[in-house]
VOPA-548519 format. One record per atom (N, C-alpha, C): atom name; x, y, z; residue in three letters. Coordinates in Angstrom, 3 decimals. Layout:
nulum, xx, yy, zz, palum
CA, X, Y, Z, ala
...
! end
This chain:
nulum, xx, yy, zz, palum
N, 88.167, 89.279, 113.501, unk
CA, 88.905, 89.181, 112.249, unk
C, 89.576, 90.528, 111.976, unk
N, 90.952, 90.252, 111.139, unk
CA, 91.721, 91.802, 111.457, unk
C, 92.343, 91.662, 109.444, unk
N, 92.005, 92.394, 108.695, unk
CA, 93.085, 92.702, 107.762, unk
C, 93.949, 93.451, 107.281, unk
N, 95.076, 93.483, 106.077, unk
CA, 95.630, 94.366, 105.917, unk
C, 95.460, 94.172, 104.639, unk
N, 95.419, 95.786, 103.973, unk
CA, 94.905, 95.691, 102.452, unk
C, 96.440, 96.654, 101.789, unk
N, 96.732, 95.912, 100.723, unk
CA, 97.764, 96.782, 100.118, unk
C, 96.739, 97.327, 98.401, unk
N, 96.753, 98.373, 98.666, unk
CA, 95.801, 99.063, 97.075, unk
C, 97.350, 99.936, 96.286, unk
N, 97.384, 100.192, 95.081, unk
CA, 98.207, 101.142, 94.470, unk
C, 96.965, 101.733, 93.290, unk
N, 97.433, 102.890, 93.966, unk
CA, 96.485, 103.778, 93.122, unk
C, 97.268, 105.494, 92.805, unk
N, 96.533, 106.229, 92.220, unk
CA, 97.456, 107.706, 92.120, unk
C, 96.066, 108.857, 93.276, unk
N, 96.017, 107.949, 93.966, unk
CA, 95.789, 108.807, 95.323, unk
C, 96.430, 107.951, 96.716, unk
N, 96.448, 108.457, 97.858, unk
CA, 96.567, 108.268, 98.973, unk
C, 95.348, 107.277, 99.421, unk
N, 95.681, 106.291, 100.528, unk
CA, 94.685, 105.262, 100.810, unk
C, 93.554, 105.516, 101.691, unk
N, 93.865, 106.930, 102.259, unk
CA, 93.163, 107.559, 103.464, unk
C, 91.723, 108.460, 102.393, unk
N, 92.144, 108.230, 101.505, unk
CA, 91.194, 108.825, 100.737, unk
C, 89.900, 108.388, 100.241, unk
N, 90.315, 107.108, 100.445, unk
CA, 89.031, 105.814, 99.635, unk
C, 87.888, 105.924, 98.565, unk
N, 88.594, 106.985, 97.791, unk
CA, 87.589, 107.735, 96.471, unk
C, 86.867, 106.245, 96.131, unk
N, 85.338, 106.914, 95.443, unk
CA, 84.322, 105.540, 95.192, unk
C, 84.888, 104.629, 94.344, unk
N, 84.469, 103.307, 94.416, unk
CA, 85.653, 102.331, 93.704, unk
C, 86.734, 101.939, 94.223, unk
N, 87.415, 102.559, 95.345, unk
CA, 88.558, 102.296, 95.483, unk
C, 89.102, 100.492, 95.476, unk
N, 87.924, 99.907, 96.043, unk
CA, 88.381, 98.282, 95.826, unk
C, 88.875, 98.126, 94.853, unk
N, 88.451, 98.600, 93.474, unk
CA, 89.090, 97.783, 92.558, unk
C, 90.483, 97.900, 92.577, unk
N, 91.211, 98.770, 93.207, unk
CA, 92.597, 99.223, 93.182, unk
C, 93.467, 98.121, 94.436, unk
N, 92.727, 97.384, 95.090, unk
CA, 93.203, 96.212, 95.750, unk
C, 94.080, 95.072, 95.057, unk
N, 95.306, 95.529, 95.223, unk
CA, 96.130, 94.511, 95.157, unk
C, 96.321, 93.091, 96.098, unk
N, 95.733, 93.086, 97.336, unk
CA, 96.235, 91.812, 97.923, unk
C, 95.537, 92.310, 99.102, unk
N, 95.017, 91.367, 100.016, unk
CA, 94.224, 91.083, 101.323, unk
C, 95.182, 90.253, 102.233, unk
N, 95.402, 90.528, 103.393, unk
CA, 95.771, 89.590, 104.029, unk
C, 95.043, 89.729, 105.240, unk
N, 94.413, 88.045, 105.705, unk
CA, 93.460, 88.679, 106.655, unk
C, 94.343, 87.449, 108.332, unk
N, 93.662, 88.167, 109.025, unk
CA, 94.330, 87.515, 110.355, unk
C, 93.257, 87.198, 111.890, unk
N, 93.421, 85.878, 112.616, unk
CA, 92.772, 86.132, 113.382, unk
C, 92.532, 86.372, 114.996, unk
N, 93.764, 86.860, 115.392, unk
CA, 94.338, 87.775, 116.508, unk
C, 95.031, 89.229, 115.951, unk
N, 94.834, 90.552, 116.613, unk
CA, 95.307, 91.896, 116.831, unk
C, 97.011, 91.339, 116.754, unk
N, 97.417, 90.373, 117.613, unk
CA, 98.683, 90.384, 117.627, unk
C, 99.220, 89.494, 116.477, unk
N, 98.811, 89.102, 115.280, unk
CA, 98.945, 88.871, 114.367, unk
C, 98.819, 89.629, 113.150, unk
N, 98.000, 90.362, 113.134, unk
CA, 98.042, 91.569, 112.490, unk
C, 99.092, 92.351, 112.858, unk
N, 99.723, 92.641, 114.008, unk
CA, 100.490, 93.688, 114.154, unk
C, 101.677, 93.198, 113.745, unk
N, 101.601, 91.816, 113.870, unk
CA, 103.260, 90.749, 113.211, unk
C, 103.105, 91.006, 111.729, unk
N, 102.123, 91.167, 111.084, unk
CA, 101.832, 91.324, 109.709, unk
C, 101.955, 92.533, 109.234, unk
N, 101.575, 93.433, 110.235, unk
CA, 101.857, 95.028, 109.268, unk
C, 103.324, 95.178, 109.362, unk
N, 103.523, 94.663, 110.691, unk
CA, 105.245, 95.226, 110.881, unk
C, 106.079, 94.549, 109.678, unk
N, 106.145, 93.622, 109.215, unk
CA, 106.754, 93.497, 108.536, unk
C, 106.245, 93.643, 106.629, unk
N, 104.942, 93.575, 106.527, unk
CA, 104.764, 94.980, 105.450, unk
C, 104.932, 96.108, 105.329, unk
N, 105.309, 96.915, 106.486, unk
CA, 106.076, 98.366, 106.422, unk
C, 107.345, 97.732, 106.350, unk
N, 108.213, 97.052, 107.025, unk
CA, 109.676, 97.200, 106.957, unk
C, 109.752, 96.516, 105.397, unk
N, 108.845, 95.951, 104.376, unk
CA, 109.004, 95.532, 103.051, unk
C, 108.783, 96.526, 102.140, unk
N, 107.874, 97.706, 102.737, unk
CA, 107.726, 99.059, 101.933, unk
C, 108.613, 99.848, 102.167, unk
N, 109.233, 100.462, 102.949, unk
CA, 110.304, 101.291, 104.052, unk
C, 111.455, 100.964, 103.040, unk
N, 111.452, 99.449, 102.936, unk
CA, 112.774, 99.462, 101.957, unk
C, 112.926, 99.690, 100.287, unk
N, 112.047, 99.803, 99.851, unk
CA, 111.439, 99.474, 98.350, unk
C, 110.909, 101.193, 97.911, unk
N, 110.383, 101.817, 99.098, unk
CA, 109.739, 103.519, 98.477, unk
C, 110.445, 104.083, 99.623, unk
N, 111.009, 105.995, 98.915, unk
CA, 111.693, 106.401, 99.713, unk
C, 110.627, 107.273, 100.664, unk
N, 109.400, 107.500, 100.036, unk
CA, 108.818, 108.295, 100.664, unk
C, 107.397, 107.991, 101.426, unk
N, 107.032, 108.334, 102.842, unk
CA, 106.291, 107.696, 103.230, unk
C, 105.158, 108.332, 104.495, unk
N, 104.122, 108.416, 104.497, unk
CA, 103.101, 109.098, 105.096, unk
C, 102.091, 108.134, 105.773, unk
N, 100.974, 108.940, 106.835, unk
CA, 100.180, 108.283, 106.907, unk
C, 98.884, 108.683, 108.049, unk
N, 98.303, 107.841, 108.311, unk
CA, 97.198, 108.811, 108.973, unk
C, 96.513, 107.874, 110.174, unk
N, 96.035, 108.199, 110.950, unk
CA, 95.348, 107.639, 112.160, unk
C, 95.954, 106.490, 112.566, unk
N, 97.565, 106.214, 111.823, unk
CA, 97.657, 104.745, 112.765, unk
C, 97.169, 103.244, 111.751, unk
N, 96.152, 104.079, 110.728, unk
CA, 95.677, 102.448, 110.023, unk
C, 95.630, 102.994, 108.659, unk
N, 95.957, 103.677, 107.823, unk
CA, 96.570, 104.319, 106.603, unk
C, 98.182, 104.292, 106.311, unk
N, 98.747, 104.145, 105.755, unk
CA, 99.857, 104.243, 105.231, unk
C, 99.948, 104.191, 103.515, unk
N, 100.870, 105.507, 103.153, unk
CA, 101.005, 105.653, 101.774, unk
C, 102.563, 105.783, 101.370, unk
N, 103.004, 104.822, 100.668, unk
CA, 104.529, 104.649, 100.176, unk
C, 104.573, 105.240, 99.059, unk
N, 105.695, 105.342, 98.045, unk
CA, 105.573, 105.958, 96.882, unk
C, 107.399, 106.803, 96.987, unk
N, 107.722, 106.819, 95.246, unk
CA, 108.981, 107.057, 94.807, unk
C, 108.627, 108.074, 93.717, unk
N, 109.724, 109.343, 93.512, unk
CA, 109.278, 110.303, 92.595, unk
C, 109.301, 109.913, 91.275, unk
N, 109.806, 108.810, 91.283, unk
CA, 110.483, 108.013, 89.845, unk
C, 108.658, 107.476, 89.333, unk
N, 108.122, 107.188, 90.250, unk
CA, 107.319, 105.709, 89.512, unk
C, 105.681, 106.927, 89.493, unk
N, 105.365, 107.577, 88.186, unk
CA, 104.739, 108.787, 87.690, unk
C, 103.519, 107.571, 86.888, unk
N, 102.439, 108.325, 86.674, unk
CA, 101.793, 107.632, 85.389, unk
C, 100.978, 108.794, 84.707, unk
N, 100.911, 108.525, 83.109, unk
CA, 100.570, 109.877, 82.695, unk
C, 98.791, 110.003, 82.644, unk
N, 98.387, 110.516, 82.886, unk
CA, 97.199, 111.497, 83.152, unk
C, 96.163, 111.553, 81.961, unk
N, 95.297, 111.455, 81.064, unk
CA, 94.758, 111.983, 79.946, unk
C, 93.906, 113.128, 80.412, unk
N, 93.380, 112.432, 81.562, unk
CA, 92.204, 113.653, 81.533, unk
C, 92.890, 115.125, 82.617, unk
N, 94.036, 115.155, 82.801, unk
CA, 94.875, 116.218, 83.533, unk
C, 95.501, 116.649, 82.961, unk
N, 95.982, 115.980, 81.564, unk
CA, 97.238, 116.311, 81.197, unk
C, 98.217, 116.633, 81.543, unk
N, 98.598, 115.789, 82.545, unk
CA, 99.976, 115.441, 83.103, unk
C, 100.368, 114.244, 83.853, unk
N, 101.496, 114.461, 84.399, unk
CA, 101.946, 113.157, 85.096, unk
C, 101.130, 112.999, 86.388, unk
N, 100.919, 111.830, 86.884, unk
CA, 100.683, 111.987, 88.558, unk
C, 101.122, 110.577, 89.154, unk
N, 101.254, 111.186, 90.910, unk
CA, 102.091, 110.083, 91.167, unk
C, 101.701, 109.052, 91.547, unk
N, 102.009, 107.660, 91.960, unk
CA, 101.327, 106.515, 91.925, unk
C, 101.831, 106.181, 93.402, unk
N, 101.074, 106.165, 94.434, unk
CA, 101.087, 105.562, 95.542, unk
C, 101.174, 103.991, 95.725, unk
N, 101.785, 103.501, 97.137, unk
CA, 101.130, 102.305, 97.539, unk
C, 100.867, 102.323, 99.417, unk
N, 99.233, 101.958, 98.565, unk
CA, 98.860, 102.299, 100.288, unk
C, 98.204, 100.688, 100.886, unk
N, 98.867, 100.679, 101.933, unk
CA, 98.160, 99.827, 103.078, unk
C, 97.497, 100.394, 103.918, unk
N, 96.177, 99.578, 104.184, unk
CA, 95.004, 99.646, 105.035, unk
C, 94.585, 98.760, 105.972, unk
N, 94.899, 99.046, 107.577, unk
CA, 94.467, 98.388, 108.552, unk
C, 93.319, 98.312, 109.065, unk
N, 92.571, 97.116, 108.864, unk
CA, 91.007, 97.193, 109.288, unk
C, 90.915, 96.190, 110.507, unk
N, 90.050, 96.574, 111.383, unk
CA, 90.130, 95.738, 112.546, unk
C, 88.628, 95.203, 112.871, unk
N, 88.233, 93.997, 113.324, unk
CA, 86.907, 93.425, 113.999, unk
C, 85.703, 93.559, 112.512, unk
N, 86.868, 92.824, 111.202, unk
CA, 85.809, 92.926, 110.276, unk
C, 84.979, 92.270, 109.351, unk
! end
């Protein structure tokens, strides 16, 4: 079993601070590697077009995000920025 997790949160997805599930927007799960890879590819080319800016880490992290889309902070007192990260999990 293979999924892909899209979370938006105001960290990076590679980060997985405690809790992070609740920040799960959507699961998509698959049951061939080469279905998953038909599935991420075209959830990056749906993020790629939508956020200008884009990072990522080991291959199964990815973090999208626009300087525009801020949320304000109480306990920082300030703005911070709001990611959207997909997460590739494999054999799970």
């Amino acid at each position: 079993m293979y999924q892909l997790i899209y979370m938006k949160a105001d960290y990076e997805p590679w980060w997985k601070f405690e809790g992070w599930e609740s920040n799960i927007v959507l699961t998509k799960q698959f049951q061939t590697e080469a279905e998953l890879k038909k599935g991420l590819q075209e959830m990056l080319q749906d993020f790629r077009s939508r956020y200008e800016h884009e990072a990522n880490k080991e291959g199964v992290y990815y973090a999208f995000w626009t300087d525009e889309e801020r949320e304000y902070c109480d306990a920082c007192d300030d703005d911070i920025q709001i990611y959207h990260g997909i997460i590739v999990e494999k054999s799970v």
